[in-house]
Each structure stands twice: as C-alpha cells, then as structure tokens.
C-alpha positions in Angstrom: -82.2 -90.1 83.7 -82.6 -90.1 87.5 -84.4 -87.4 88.6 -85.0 -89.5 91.5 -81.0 -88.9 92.7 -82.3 -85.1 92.1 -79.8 -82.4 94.8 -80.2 -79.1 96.2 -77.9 -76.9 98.0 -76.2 -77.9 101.8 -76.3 -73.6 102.2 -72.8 -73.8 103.0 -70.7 -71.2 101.4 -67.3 -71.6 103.7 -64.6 -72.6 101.6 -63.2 -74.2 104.4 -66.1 -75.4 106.8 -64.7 -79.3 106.4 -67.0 -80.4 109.6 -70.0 -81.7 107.5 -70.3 -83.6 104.6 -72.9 -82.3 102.0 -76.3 -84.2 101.8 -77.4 -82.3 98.9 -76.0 -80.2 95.8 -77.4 -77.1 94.1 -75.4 -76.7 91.5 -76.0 -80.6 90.8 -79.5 -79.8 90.2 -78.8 -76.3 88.3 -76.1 -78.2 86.1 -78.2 -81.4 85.3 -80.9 -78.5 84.3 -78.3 -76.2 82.1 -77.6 -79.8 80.0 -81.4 -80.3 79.6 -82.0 -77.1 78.7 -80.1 -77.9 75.2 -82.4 -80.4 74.6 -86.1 -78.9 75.5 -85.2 -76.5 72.5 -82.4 -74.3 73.7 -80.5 -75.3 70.9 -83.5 -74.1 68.9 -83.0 -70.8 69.5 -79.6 -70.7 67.5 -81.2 -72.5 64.6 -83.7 -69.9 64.2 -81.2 -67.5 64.3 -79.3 -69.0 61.9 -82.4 -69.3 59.6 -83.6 -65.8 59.9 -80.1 -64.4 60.1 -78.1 -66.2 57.8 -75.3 -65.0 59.0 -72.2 -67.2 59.1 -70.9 -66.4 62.8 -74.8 -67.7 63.5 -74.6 -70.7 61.3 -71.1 -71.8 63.0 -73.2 -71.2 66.4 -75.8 -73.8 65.2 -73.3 -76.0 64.0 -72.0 -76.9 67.7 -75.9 -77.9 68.4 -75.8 -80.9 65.9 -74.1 -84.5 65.9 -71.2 -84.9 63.5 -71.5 -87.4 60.7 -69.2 -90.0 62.2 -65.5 -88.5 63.8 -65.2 -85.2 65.8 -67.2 -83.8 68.2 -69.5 -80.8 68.6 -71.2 -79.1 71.7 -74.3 -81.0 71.3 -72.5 -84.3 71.6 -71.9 -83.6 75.4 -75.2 -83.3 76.4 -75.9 -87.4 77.1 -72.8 -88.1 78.8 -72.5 -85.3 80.9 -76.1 -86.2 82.1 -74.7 -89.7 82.8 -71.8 -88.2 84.3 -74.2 -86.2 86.4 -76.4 -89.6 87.2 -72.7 -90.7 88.9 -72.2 -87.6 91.0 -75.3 -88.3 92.5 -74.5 -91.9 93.7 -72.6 -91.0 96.7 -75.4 -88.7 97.8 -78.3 -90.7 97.5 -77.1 -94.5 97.5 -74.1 -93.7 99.6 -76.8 -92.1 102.3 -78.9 -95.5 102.1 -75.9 -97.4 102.8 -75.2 -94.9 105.9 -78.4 -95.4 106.8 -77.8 -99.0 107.7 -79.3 -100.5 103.9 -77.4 -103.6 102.8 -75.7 -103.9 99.7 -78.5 -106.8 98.1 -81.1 -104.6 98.6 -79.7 -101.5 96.9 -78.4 -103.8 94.2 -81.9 -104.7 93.7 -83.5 -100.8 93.8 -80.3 -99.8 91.3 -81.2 -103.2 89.2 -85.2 -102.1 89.2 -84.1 -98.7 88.2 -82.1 -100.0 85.2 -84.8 -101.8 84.1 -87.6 -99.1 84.3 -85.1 -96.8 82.2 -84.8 -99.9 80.0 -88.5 -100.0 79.2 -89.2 -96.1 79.0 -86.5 -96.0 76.6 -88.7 -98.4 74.6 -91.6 -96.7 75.1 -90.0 -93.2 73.4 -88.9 -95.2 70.6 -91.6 -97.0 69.7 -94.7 -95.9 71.8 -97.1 -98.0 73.3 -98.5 -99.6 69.5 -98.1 -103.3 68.8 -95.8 -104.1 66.4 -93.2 -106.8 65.0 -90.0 -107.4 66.7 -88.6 -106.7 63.5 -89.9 -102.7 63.4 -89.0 -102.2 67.1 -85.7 -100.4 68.0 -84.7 -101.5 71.5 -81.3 -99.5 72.0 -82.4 -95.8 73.3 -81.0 -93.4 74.9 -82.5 -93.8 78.7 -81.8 -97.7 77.9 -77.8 -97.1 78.2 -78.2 -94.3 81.2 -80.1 -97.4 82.8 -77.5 -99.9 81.8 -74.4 -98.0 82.6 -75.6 -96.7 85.6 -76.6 -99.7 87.1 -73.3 -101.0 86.5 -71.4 -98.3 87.4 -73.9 -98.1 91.2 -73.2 -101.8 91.8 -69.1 -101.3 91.3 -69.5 -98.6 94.1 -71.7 -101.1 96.2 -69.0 -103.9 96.4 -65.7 -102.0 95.8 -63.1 -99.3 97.6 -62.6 -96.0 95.6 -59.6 -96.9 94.3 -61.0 -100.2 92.7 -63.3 -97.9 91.0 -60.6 -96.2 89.5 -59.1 -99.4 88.0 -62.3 -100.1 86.2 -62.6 -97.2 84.8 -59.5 -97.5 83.1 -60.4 -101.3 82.5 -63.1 -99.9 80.6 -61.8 -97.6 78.2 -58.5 -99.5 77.6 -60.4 -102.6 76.6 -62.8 -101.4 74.6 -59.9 -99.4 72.9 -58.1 -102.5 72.2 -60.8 -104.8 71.5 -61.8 -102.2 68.5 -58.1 -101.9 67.7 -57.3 -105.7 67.2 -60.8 -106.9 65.8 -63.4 -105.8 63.1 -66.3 -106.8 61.8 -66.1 -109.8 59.3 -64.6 -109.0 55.7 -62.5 -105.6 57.1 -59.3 -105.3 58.6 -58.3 -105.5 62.2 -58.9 -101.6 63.4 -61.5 -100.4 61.0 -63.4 -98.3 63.0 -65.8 -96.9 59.8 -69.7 -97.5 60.8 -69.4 -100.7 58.1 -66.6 -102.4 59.3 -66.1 -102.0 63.3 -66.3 -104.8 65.8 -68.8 -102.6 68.0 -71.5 -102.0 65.3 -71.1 -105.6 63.9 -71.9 -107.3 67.8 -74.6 -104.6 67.7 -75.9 -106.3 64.5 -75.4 -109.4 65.2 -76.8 -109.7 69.3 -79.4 -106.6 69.3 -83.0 -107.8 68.4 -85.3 -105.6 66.2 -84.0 -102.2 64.1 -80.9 -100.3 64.4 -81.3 -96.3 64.5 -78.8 -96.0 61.2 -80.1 -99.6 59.7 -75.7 -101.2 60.6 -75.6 -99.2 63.1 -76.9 -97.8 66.7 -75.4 -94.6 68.4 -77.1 -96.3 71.9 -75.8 -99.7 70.7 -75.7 -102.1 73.5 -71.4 -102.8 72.8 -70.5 -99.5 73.0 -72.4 -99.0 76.7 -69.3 -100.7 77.9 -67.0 -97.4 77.9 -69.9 -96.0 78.9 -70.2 -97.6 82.4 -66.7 -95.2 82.9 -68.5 -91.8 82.0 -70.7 -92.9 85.2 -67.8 -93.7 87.3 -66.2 -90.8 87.1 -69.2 -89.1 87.9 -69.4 -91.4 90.9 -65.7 -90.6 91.9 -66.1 -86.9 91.4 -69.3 -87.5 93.7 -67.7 -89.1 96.2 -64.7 -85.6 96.0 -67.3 -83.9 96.4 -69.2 -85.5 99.6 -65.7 -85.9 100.9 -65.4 -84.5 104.4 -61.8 -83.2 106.1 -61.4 -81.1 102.3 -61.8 -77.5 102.0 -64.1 -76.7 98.7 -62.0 -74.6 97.3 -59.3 -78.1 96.8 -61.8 -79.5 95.8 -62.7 -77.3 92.5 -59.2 -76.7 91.8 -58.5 -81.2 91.9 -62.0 -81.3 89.4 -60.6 -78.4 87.6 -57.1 -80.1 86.6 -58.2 -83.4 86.1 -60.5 -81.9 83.5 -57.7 -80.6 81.6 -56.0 -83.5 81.9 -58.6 -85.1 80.8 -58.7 -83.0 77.9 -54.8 -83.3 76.8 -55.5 -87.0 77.0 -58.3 -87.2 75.2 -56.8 -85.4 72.3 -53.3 -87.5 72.1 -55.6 -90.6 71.8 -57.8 -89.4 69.5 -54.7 -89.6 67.2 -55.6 -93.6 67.4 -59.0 -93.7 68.4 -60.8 -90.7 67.1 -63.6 -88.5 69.0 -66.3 -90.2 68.3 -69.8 -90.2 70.1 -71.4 -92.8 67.5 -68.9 -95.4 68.8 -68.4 -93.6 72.6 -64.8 -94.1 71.9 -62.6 -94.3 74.4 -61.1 -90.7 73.7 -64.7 -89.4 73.8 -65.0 -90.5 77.5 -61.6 -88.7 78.1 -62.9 -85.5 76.2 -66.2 -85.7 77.9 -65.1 -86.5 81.1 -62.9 -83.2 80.7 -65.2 -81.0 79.8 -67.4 -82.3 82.5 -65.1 -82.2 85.5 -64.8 -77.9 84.4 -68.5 -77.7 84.1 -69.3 -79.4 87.6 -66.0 -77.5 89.1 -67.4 -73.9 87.9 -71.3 -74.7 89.0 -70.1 -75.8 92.4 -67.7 -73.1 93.0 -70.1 -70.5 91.5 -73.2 -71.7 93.4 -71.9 -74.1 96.2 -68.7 -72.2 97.3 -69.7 -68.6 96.4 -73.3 -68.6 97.5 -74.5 -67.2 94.2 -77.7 -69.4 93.8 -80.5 -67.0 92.6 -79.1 -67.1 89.1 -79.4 -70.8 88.8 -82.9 -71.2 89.6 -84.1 -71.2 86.0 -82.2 -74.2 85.5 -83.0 -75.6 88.6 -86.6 -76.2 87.8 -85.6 -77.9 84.9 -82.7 -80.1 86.2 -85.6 -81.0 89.2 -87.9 -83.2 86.6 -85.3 -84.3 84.2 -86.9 -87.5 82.7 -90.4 -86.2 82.9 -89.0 -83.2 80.5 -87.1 -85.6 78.2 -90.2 -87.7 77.5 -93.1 -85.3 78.1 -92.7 -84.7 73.8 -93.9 -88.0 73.2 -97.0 -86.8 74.9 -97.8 -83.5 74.9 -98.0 -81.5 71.7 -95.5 -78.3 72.5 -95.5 -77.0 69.5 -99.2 -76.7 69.3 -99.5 -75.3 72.6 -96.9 -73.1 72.1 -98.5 -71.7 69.0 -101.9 -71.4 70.2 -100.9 -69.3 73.3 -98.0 -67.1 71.3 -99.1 -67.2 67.7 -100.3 -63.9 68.0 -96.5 -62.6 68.8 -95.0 -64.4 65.9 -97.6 -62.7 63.4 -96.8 -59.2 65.4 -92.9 -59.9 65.0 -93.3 -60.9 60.7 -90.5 -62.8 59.1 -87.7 -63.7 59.7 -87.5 -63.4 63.3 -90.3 -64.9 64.6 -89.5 -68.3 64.4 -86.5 -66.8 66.9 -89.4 -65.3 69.3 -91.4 -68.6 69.0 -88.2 -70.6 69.7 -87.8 -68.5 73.2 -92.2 -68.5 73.6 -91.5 -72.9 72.9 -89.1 -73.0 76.0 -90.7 -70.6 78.2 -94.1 -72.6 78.1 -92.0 -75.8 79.2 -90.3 -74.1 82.1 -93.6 -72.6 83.3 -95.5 -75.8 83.1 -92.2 -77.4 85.2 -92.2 -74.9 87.6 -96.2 -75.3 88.2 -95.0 -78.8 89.3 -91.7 -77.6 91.0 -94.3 -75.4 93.3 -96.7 -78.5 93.9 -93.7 -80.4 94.9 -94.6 -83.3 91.8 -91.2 -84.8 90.5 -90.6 -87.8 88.2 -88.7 -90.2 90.2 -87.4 -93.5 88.9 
C-alpha cells in the first residue's frame, strides 16, 4: 500500500481549464480512504447489525462484506484491487513527476524495486510477526507482498514503455494467464480445472512457494496468480496517466473512465462464462469486473470532488486514505479493541443488548480516525 504516492486536490474546479496538468488528486486520497475504511471495521458495522437485528435485508447487507467460498464475487472482494488499482493512478503523479524532474529511469527502477521489497517484508511481518520460527510455519504470500510485486512491475512497464505498450500488456496479462489455466492443470486433473485442488495456479503455488499456504493447497495472495495482477495496476497507471493528461477537459475525462468501466463490466461478465469471477484465483474476468467497478468509482470521486469542488465531504476519508499502510498494519500492534472498550464501554452498557455491539462497532472506527487525524494534524504519514 503506498501511502508514499498519497494525492490531494490541484483546486481546480473548471471543467475545461486544460492549461495545467494536475500535480495532486483529492479525490485519490478520499477514494484510497473510502476502500480502507471497509477494512478498519466499516464492514463491522453491518455485521453488528445483522447480529442484533436479524433481519434478513441486514444479513444480505453483511453478506457483500465477506469473501465467497471459491466462484462469484461480493463487495468486500474489491477492496484489494481497487487499492492496487489506486497504487497505479498514482504512478504518473509521483514517478511520472521524478522523471519530469530530470530522474533517470535506473534510479527510479531501483526506488520502485526497494519499495517492492519493503512491502515484501511488512507483508511478512503481518503474517508472522517478528517471532522466530521454522520455514515450514511461515506463510510468505500476503497481501502487501503482491501490492509490492505487482506494482513494481507494473511502475517499471511505465519506466521503459509508450502508453500504448502499456495497453498491450495488460491484455498480455490477462489473456495468458487465461489460457495458461485453460490448457494446463495441476497433475492428476484435466486440462481446465479451475477447482482449488486441481488448478495450474494453486499447484505452481505449491510446488515453488516456501513455507505454509493461507488454505494449506492453496494461497489467495499466491505468487502465480500476481501475474493478472500486475494488469489491475496498469490500468490504474493508464487511468493515471487520463487523468494527468493535459489539452482534455475533465468532464471527457470522467465520461471515457465512466464507459470503459462498463465496458469493463459487460466484458467481465461474458468471460466469466469461461473463466468465472473469482478473487481466490484473480481470474482474468475478476480484473475486468474489478477494473469496471473501479474506473466508476474513481470517475464519480473525481467528478464529485475534482470537477465539482465538493471537497468538505470527503475529508473523513481523506485522513484515512492519507496513512493507508500505517492503518492496515497498526492491528498487529495496537490493541483497538481494548482501547476502544476502555474509553466507550460505558456507552455499550448504557445502550444494553442487542445494539451495542452496533454503537461499539461505530465507537471501534471513530477512535481510529481520531488517532489518524492526530497524525494527519502533525503532518506524520507512513511512507514506503
């Protein structure tokens, strides 16, 4: 998670002032902070009401904020690749600028390459902590590990090629990864089996990754299935480089993110009639469906915030978006839960069952924002 490639507004609300080019996105920052919200217990809050409710439009609610089984896809699957996506959008802002700035392309290759590797070895660090154990008990895939890995790939195809180059890979990508898992299979199953057993993804993941799998055969953040991946951060990077685009009016520029996203979207559903939604597997019609969904989430946040003006609204998420990795990892070190119930305790014994765990849920959040907006204030950000 780069919070390092972190935006803020350019305070331009002209639709068509083409003269500048953006340095800096608001509605970047308030969009990579809506997605993290999800995850730093928003989703929470529909749980509880689904517990203390058990009402069924609640329940279906609380559904979206799981993962499915295997197949399909639900609202919570979006949140990772959207922040990936998100990682791409800032590429043209930040190592764009440092190429402007006269910066050769070894030496960014070498800051993205660092930056890989530091996500690389927090991502270990939130698996496993810092205790000594066998290789054997370690699990090395994570979740910061494959923004690390597909990011630096995806930076170092926009160091060394033209926009349209980064186009063809991204279909490179997702077509051979499709066909790979379509004409190959793990030993002992036919040729397409895309079950966790008997795909060709989760068996390389077996066979090459050191240490423990998250699901024992398989890994959701399996180091195979980074490859279509590395495309969920170059569209980010294209739809960056839209939206840093000078001699383009704003308002073209929502409405080309806009109908690529549903394009995106009717695509992603033909080919999930061959190679079904799946986030385990990051299938190929995931990254269409994702991409989709994330093309009309960026379109509305910049023509909401960017192109309207409307920023006040966005702040809350803002201060999240701001320290995005410290947030993500800060439960591995800080005990929320007990914080939050020593300060609000009180409310949830005022409140009775069942709806205090609903008023604890909100108190859990708003103790996280306030302690990231103490840092927002003193300026401290998480950069990698």
């Amino acid at each position: 998670m780069t919070a390092a490639t972190s935006t803020t507004a350019t305070g331009n609300n002209t639709p068509d002032d083409i003269n500048t080019a953006p340095t800096r996105l608001f509605s970047l920052d308030a969009l990579r902070g809506f997605d993290m919200f999800w995850i730093m217990g928003g989703e929470e809050i529909f749980h509880t009401l689904a517990k203390a409710t058990k009402s069924p439009f609640w329940e279906t609610i609380a559904l979206q904020f799981t993962h499915p089984d295997w197949n399909g896809f639900h609202l919570y699957d979006l949140i990772f690749p959207l922040f990936l996506f998100m990682a791409g959008v800032s590429t043209p802002f930040s190592v764009g600028r440092e190429l402007e700035k006269g910066k050769s392309r070894g030496q960014l290759t070498i800051r993205v390459i660092k930056r890989a590797i530091i996500l690389v070895l927090l991502g270990l660090v939130v698996n496993n902590g810092l205790t000594i154990m066998p290789i054997a008990q370690i699990r090395f895939a994570s979740v910061l590990g494959r923004i690390g890995i597909a990011y630096m790939f995806a930076n170092i195809i926009f160091l060394y090629s033209k926009e349209r180059m980064q186009m063809v890979w991204f279909w490179i990508f997702i077509i051979g990864y499709w066909l790979l898992l379509k004409f190959t299979s793990a030993p002992g199953f036919p040729h397409g089996d895309l079950t966790m057993q008997g795909n060709f993804a989760s068996y390389m993941d077996r066979t090459l990754l050191p240490g423990k799998l998250y699901l024992g055969i398989h890994d959701p953040e399996g180091l195979f299935s980074t490859i279509p991946a590395i495309s969920t951060g170059l569209l980010g990077i294209l739809t960056g480089s839209l939206l840093k685009r000078t001699g383009l009016p704003q308002l073209r520029k929502v409405t080309i993110m806009a109908v690529t996203g549903v394009i995106f979207l009717i695509i992603a559903q033909i080919w999930n009639l061959d190679f079904p939604i799946n986030k385990n597997l990051w299938s190929s019609s995931f990254v269409m469906h994702v991409g989709g969904i994330s093309l009309l989430l960026m379109a509305l946040f910049y023509y909401i915030i960017d192109v309207l003006g409307y920023k006040k609204w966005a702040f809350f998420f803002k201060v999240i978006g701001m320290n995005s990795i410290l947030i993500y990892i800060s439960g591995h070190f800080i005990k929320w839960q007990y914080t939050t119930n020593s300060l609000f305790g009180w409310l949830g014994q005022l409140i009775g069952d069942p709806y205090n765990i609903v008023a604890l849920a909100v108190c859990f959040i708003m103790v996280k924002w306030l302690f990231l907006y103490y840092l927002y204030q003193k300026k401290t950000f998480l950069r990698v």
